[in-house]
N, C-alpha and C positions, 0 to 999 in steps of 0.2 A: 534320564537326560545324560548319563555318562555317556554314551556312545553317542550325542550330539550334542557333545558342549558349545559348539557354536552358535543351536540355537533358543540357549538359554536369553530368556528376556531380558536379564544383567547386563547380557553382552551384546544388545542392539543398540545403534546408533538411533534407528529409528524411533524408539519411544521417546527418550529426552527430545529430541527436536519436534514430536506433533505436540509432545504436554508442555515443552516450553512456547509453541506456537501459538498454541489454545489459550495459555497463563499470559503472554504477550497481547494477544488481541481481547483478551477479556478487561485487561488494564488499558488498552488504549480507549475501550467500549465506556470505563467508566470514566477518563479523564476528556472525553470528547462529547460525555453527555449533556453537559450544561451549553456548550455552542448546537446541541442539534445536531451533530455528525452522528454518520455511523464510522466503522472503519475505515470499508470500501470506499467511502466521499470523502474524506480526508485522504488517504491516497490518493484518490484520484486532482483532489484540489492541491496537493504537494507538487503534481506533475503537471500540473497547469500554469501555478503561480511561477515556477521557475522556468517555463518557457519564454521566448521572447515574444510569441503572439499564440494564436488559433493552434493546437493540435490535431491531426489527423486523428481518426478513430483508431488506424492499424497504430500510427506509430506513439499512441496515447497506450493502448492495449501491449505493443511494446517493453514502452517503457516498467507497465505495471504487473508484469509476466501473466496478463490475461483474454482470453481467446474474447472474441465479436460477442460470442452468443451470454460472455458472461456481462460482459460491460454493455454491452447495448441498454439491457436492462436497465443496471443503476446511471447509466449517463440520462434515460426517458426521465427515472426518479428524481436526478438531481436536478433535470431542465424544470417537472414539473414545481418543484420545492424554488425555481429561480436561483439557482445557484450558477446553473452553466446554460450556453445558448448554443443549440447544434444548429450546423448552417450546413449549405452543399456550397463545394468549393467553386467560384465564378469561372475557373480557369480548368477544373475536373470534375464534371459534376456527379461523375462517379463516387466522388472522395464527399467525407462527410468533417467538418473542421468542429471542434470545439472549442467555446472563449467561454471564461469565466465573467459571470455578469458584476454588478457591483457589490448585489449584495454577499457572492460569491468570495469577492476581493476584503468586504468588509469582515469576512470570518478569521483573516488571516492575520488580524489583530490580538482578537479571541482565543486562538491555541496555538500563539507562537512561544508562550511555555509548554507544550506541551513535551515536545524530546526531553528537556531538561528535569521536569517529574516525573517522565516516564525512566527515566537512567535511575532517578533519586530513586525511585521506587522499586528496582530493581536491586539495588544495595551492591554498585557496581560501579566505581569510578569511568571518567570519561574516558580513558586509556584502555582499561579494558573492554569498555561497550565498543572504542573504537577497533581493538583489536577483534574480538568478535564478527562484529560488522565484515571485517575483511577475510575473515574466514569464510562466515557465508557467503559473501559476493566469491570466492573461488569455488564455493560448494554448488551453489548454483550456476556459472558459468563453467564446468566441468559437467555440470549433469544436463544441464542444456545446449549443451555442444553433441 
């Protein structure tokens, strides 16, 4: 590796961020287990709850940096589970809208500790989680640009 130190595995950016992604969503897996979530439907119910109505599919899939063919899936899963209710928009019936049903709204009781033990758990003040945060919000808007 002398003549390619660059691509010593030390010095990739790459490994820390899928093994801290993986170590991320395996803690979210365990703190969203007692409500029944998986990841994916908490994400996706995060992007729901803080709308002010119905989401589009695109600008649902958007929001959650995920193409049609992955979400369509889990939005059928979570309809079926009664979580969310996909509709065709009255006004495009192209467009497919998402609303969170009740019992959907009633989880948002259930793991609204949930950030706050997942920081705890991380062994990482709210300063630097939010420093962090803003780091990858430029990492990813730089890479998806």
């Amino acid at each position: 590796m002398e003549d390619y130190p660059q691509l010593a595995l030390d010095q990739q950016l790459c490994l820390p961020l899928y093994a801290a992604s993986r170590a991320v969503t395996r803690r979210y897996t365990d703190l969203l287990a007692d409500a029944g979530l998986t990841y994916p439907q908490y994400l996706c119910l995060l992007a729901l709850w803080e709308a002010d109505g119905p989401l589009g599919v695109s600008e649902l899939g958007r929001r959650l940096h995920l193409d049609s063919g992955t979400l369509t899936p889990l939005l059928k899963r979570m309809e079926t589970a009664g979580l969310v209710i996909r509709a065709r928009d009255q006004e495009d019936e192209r467009r497919v809208l998402v609303s969170v049903t009740d019992q959907g709204w009633a989880l948002r009781d259930r793991v609204a500790d949930v950030p706050a033990r997942l920081v705890e758990g991380m062994g990482m003040s709210g300063s630097d989680a939010r420093a962090l945060r803003g780091l990858l919000d430029r990492l990813i808007d730089e890479l998806e640009d």
